[in-house]
C-alpha positions as CSV (number, residue, x, y, z in Angstrom):
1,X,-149.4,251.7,245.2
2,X,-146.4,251.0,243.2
3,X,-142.6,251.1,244.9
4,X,-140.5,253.5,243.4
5,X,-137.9,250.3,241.7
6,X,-141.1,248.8,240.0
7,X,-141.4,252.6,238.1
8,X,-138.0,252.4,237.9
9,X,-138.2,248.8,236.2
10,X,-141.0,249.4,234.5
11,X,-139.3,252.3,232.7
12,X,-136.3,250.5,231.6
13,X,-138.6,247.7,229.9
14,X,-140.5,250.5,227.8
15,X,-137.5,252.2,226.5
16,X,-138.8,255.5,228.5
17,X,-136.8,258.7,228.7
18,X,-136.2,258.0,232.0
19,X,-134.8,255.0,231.0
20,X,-131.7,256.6,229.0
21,X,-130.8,258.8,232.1
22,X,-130.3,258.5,235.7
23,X,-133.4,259.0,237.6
24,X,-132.3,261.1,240.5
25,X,-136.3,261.1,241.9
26,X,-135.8,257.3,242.3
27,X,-132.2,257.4,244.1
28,X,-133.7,260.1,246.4
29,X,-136.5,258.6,247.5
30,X,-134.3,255.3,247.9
31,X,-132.1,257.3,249.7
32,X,-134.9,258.7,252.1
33,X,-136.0,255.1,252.5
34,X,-132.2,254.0,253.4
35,X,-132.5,257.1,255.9
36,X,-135.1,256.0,258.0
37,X,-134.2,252.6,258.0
38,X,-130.8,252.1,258.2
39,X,-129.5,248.3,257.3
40,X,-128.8,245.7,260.0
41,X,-125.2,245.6,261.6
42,X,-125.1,242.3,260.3
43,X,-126.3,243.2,256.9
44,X,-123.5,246.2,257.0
45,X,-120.7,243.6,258.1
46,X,-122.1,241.2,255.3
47,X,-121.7,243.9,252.7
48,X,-118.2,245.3,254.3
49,X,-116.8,241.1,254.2
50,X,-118.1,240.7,250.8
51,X,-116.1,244.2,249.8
52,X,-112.9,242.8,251.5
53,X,-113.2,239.3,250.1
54,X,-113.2,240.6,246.7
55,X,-110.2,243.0,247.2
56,X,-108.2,240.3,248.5
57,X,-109.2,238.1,245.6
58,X,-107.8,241.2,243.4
59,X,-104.9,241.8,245.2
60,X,-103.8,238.2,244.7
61,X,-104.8,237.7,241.0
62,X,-102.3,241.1,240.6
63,X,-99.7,240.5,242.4
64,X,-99.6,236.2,242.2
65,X,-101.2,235.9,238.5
66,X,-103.5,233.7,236.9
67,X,-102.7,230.0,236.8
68,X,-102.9,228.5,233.6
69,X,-104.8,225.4,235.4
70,X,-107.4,227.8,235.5
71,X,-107.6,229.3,231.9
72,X,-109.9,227.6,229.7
73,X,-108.2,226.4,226.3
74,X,-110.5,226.9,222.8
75,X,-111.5,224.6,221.9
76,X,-111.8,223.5,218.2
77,X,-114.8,222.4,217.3
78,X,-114.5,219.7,213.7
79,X,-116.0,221.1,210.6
80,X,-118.6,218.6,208.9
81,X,-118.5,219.3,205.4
């Protein structure tokens, strides 16, 4: 028996109907699934950190700005004629 992301997958590969929209049936039953098993504490922390890691990253690009160390110059490549 096939899980309900391998239809899911399968589905976007052959360019499906399903494809083109949400599939509701899928997020339900992943839902359902979620439901019954809830995630670790760990896991939940792990997600929450990650979150919060990335905001803070944000919050310093906004309010500190982008070093120019960091920006990558372009680079001219030399035409061989």
């Amino acid at each position: 028996m096939r899980s309900a992301t391998a239809t899911c997958r399968l589905s976007v590969r052959c360019g499906s109907p399903k494809a083109r929209g949400v599939n509701y049936l899928t997020w339900l039953l992943r839902a359902k699934r979620w439901a019954a098993r809830p995630p670790s504490t760990q896991r939940v922390l792990m997600v929450v950190g990650i979150i919060v890691v990335c905001l803070v990253l944000f919050a310093i690009e906004r309010t500190v700005g982008w070093p120019d160390s960091l920006t990558a110059d372009r680079v001219r490549v030399p035409r061989v004629y």
